[in-house]
N, C-alpha and C positions, 0 to 999 in steps of 0.2 A: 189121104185118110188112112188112118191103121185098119189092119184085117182084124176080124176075130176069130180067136181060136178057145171056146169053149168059153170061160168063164175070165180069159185076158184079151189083150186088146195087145197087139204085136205093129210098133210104129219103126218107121225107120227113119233116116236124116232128113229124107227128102217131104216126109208126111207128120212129121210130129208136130205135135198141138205145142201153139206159142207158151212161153215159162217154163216148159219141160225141160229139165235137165237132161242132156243124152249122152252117152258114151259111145259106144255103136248101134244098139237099139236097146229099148226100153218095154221089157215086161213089167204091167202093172195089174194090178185086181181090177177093173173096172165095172162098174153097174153098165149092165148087158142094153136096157132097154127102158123108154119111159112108159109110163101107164098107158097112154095111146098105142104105140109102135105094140104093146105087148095086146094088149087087147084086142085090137082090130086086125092081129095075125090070127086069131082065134076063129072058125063060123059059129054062124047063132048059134048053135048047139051046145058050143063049147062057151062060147062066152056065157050062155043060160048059167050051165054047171059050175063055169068059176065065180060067176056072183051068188048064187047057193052056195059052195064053199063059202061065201066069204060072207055072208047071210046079210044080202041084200040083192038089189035087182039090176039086171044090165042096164036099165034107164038109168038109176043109182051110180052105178059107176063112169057114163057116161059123161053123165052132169059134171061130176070130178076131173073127169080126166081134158074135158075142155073148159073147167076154170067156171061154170055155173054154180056147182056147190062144192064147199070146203071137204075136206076128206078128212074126218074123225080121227084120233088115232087108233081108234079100236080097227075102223077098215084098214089104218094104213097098216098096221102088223098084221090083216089079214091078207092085206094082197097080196105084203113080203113072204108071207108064208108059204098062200094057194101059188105064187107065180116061181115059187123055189128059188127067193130071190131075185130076181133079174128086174123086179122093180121093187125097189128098199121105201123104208118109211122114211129116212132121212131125204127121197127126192121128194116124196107126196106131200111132205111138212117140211119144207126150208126154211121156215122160218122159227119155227120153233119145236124141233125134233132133239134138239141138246137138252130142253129144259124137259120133257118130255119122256124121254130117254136118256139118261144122263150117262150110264151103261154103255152105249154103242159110241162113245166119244174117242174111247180107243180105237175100236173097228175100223173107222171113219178117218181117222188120221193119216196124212199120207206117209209112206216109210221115207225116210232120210239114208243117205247113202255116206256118212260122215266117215271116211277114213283116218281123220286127223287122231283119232283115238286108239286108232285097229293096231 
């Protein structure tokens, strides 16, 4: 598996994710964490404060985060906000975060390494 180092994810030959192109290792921007992994690193306290940020209740977010209720877009641009990214709206809405946000289509796109041009 890759290491993380801050806001990338650092893979080498032996650990990179299937259909990655590698050369000798691959820095990519990666989304750090899912709503769960991020949330349940949080204590009650903390978790209390980031669903106030994000103006609803850790039950609230709960329900979301194991798939009992859908996640608005209005929370999902609040999580991406309150959690400083590390979980984006495009993972909370997979299914329809392009029509949504049609904006982050660039953001979202992976970079291409094409030298044929350079």
């Amino acid at each position: 598996m890759g290491r993380q180092h801050g806001a990338f994810l650092h893979f080498t030959a032996e650990a990179k994710p299937k259909g990655v192109a590698l050369q000798e290792t691959i820095w990519f921007n990666a989304v750090l964490m899912d709503l769960k992994t991020y949330f349940t690193a949080l204590n009650m306290e903390q978790r209390d404060e980031f669903a106030g940020r994000c103006d609803t209740s850790r039950g609230h977010i709960q329900n979301v985060m194991y798939g009992q209720r859908p996640c608005s877009p209005e929370l999902a641009a609040a999580i991406e906000r309150e959690s400083k990214g590390a979980v984006t709206r495009c993972e909370l809405r997979p299914k329809d975060w392009l029509q949504i946000w049609p904006e982050l289509e660039r953001r979202t796109k992976p970079r291409t390494t094409d030298k044929a041009g350079a």
